[in-house]
Each structure stands twice: as structure tokens, then as C-alpha cells.
C-alpha positions in Angstrom: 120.9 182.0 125.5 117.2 181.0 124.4 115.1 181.3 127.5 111.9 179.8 126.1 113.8 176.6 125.1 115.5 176.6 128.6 112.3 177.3 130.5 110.8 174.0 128.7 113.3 171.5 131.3 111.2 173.0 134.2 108.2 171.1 132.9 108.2 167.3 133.8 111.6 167.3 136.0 111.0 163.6 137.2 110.1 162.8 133.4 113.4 164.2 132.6 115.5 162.2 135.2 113.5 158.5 134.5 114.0 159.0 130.8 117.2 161.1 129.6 120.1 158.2 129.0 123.0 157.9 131.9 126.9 158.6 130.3 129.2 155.4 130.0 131.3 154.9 133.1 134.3 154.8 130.8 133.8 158.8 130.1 134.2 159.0 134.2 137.1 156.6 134.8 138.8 159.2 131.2 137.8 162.5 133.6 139.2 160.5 136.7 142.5 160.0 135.4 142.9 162.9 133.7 143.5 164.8 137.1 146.1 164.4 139.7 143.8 165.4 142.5 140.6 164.0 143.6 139.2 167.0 146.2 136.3 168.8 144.4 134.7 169.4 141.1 131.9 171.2 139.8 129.2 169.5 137.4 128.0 172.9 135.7 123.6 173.3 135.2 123.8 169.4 136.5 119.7 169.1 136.0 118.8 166.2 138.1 122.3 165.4 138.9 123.2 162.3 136.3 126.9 163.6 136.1 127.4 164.9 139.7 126.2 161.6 141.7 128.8 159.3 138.9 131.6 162.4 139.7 130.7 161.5 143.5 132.5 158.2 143.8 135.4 159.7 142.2 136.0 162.8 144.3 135.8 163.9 148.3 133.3 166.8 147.3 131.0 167.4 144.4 129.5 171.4 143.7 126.2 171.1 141.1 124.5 174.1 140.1 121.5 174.5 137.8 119.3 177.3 137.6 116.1 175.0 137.7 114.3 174.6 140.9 112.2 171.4 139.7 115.5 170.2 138.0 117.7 169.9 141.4 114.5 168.9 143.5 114.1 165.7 141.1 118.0 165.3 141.6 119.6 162.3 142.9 121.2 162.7 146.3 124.5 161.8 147.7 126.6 162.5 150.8 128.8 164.3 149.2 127.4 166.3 146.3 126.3 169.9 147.4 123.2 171.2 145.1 122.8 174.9 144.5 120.5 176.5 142.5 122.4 179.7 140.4 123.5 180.3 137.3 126.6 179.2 135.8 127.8 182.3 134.6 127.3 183.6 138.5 128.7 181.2 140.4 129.7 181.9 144.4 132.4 179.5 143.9 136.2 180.7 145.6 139.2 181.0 142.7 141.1 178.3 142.3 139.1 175.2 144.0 138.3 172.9 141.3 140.4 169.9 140.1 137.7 169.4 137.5 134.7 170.8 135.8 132.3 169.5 133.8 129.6 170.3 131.7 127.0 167.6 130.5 124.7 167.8 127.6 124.2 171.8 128.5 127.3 173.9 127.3 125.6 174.9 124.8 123.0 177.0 126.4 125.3 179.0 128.2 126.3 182.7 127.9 130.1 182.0 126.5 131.4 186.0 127.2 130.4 185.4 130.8 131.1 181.5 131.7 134.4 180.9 130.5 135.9 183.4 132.8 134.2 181.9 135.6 135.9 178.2 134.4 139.2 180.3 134.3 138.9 182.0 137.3 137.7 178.5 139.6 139.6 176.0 137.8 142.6 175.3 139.8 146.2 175.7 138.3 146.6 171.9 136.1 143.0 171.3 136.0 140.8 169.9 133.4 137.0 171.6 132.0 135.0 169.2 130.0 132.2 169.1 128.2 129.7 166.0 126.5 126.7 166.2 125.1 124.4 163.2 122.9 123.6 163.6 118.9 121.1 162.1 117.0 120.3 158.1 117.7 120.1 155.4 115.9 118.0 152.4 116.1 117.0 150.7 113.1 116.5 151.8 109.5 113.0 151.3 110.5 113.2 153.1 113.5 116.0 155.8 112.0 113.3 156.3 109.4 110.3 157.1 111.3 112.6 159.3 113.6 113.1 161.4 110.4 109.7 162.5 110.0 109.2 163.2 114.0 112.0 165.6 114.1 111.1 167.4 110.9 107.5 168.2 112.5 109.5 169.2 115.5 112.4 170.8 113.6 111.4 174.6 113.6 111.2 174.6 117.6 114.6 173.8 117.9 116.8 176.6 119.4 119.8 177.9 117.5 121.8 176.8 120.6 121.1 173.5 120.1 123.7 173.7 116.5 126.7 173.8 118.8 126.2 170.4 120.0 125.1 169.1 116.8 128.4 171.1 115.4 130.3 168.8 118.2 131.0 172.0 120.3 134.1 172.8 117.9 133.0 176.6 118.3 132.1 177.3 121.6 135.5 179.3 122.0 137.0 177.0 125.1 140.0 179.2 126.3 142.2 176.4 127.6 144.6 174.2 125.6 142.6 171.3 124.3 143.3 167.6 125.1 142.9 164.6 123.3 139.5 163.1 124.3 138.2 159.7 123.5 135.6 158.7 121.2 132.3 157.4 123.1 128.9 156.5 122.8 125.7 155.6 125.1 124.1 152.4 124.1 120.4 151.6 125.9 118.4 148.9 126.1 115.0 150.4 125.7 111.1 149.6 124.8 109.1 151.8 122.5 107.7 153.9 126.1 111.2 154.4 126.8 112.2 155.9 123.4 108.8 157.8 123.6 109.1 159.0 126.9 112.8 160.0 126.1 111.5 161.9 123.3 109.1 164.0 125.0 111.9 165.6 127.0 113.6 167.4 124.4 112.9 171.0 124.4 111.7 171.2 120.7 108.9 168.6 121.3 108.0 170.6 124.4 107.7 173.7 122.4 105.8 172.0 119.4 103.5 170.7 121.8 102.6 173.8 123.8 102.5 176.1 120.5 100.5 173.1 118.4 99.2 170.7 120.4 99.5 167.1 121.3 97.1 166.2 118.3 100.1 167.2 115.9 102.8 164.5 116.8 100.3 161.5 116.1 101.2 161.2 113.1 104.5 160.8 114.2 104.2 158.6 117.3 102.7 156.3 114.9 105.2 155.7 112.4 107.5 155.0 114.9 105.0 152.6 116.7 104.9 150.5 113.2 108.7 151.4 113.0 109.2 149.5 116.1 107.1 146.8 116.2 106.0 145.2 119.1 105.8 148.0 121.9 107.1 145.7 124.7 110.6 144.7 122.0 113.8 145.8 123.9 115.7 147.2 121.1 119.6 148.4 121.5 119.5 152.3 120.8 122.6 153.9 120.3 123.7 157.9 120.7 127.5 159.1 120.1 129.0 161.7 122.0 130.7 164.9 121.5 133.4 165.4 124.2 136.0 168.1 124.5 138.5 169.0 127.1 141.5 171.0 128.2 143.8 171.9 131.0 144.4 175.0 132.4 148.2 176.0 132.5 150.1 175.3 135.5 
């Protein structure tokens, strides 16, 4: 677990929840029929609760944990969604409770040796753990160009962690038998303030910027203004997902 790279998503939590991309419905409506009951799940280090309030029209109870305080006080709030803030690899939970549990765009910061026994141990007898996380975007080979240069400047602040989602999470060791999962993808309609903004929440431009400075992503910021075009141009940005799942024996 890299501590400095988590520590960067309690800077700018409302930032982080106007600007990070929602998941497609069709990933929730995959997760809904996938289990045979409806009762409870637990969306694992939910940040500011993108998963958990989507998982709350699908089930009676939703359990989101997160160990950021600025993260869950930025979350979104639903009857029915019950916010705590621990770690996932500590969780209070009973055995046996969930019909599903899911992990979005964090598995890979976890501590592996200590959080899949807690899936085993809460995951009720049939039901499913799964896991999605965003790669790379692309835009325009204008756009995809200038991005190249921004996340080389940024590239050396990256976490290690962060390979495993890049890797698609193929080697995060998930004890349960694996099921088929479909092949999805977030598309969003966004301006160049958007994209910016959307930028500044990854951890490795946090981490560039605190070490470096501002001054030292100019450069970059600017071939992606010229990339772009007019600021105020809506442009269709598209990021595919990795998504794995399994079921635990009955």
C-alpha cells in the first residue's frame, strides 16, 4: 500500500467528486443480475460514494467504507447507504451478510494478504466480489497526443500500485472462482475545464505538484489547450474499464 499516493485523495475531496467520471448503468444492471438477492452490499473505500448511491436503487441496504474523512464528508447521501469511515482490510462487518461487494477504481491500493479474507469471510454463501477500475482515455489524436507529454512529466509520481489496474487487475490474487464479466467503457461529454479538472485529481499530478510545483505542468496544460481547441468545445472522451468478478461457493 503507498500511503503518500493515498494520502493525496484527502486533498480537494469536493474536486474529486465534481470531476472523477460516474460508471455506466449497464455495469450496475450486470452486478444486479448477477445475484439472487437484493438485501445488502458493501461498496469497498467508496470515496465520495459514486458506486454506493448507483448500488442504492438496487439493494434494501448499502455498507461504504473508506478510510478518508474529507472523502465520505464530500459523499452523496441516500436513505439507505450507511457511511463508515475504516479500513477495508478492518472491517466491523458480521460473516456472511453480503449478497455483493464491490470495489471501484481502488482495488488496487489495498493490502491483498489482509482484504481478501475479509471478502471471504463477509461475502455470503453464492455471492459475487467485483472490482472496476478506468485506463488511460482517449480523446483525439490531438488531444491523445498532448496527453502523452502530461503524463510523462507526471509519470515518475505514479505509485507501483497503480500497475495493477493498468495490468487490468489479472494479478491481484482474487480467491473466488472467476466469472465472465462484460466488456465496458465510460464515455463523457466534457469541455477542456472538465478534462483539466479531471486531471488534477489523479494522485501522480497531486504528487508532481506538491514536490515540483504548479509552474511545472504549464507546459503541459498548454499543449493540451492547443490540442483541444476552443476551451468551451464539448468533446466525447472515452475510458475502458477493467472489470473482474467471482462467486463464492455455495
Amino acid at each position: 500500500m503507498d500511503t503518500r499516493a493515498i494520502a493525496t485523495f484527502d486533498l480537494h475531496s469536493e474536486q474529486y467528486a465534481r470531476y472523477r467520471p460516474q460508471y455506466p448503468d449497464m455495469l450496475f444492471r450486470w452486478l444486479q443480475a448477477s445475484v439472487s438477492n437484493h438485501h445488502r452490499a458493501w461498496d469497498c473505500a467508496t470515496g465520495t460514494g459514486q458506486a454506493a448511491g448507483k448500488l442504492a436503487l438496487l439493494f434494501d441496504r448499502v455498507d461504504a467504507c473508506d478510510i478518508n474523512h474529507s472523502q465520505l464528508e464530500a459523499a452523496e447521501r441516500s436513505a439507505n447507504v450507511f457511511y463508515l469511515e475504516c479500513p477495508v482490510e478492518q472491517s466491523p462487518y458480521g460473516d456472511a451478510v453480503f449478497d455483493l461487494i464491490t470495489v471501484a477504481q481502488s482495488l488496487h491500493w489495498f493490502d491483498f494478504s489482509r482484504f481478501w479474507p475479509q471478502v471471504e469471510r463477509t461475502l455470503k454463501p453464492g455471492g459475487v466480489f467485483a472490482a472496476w477500475g478506468y485506463d488511460w482515455f482517449q480523446v483525439s489524436p490531438e488531444v491523445d497526443d498532448a496527453m502523452r507529454f502530461f503524463r510523462a512529466v507526471i509519470e515518475p509520481f505514479w505509485s507501483s500500485c497503480s500497475q495493477l489496474l493498468w495490468d487490468g487487475y489479472r494479478h491481484v490474487g482474487m480467491p473466488l472462482p472467476a466469472l465472465d464479466t462484460p466488456r465496458y467503457q465510460i464515455t463523457m461529454q466534457w469541455n477542456l475545464e472538465q478534462l483539466l479538472g479531471y486531471l488534477h485529481t489523479w494522485s501522480a499530478t497531486k504528487l508532481c505538484v506538491q514536490s515540483l510545483g504548479n509552474h511545472v505542468l504549464n507546459d503541459a496544460r498548454q499543449r493540451l489547450a492547443r490540442g483541444w481547441g476552443d476551451a468551451a468545445t464539448v468533446r466525447r472522451v472515452v475510458m475502458p474499464l477493467h472489470f473482474i468478478a467471482g462467486r463464492k461457493p455455495l
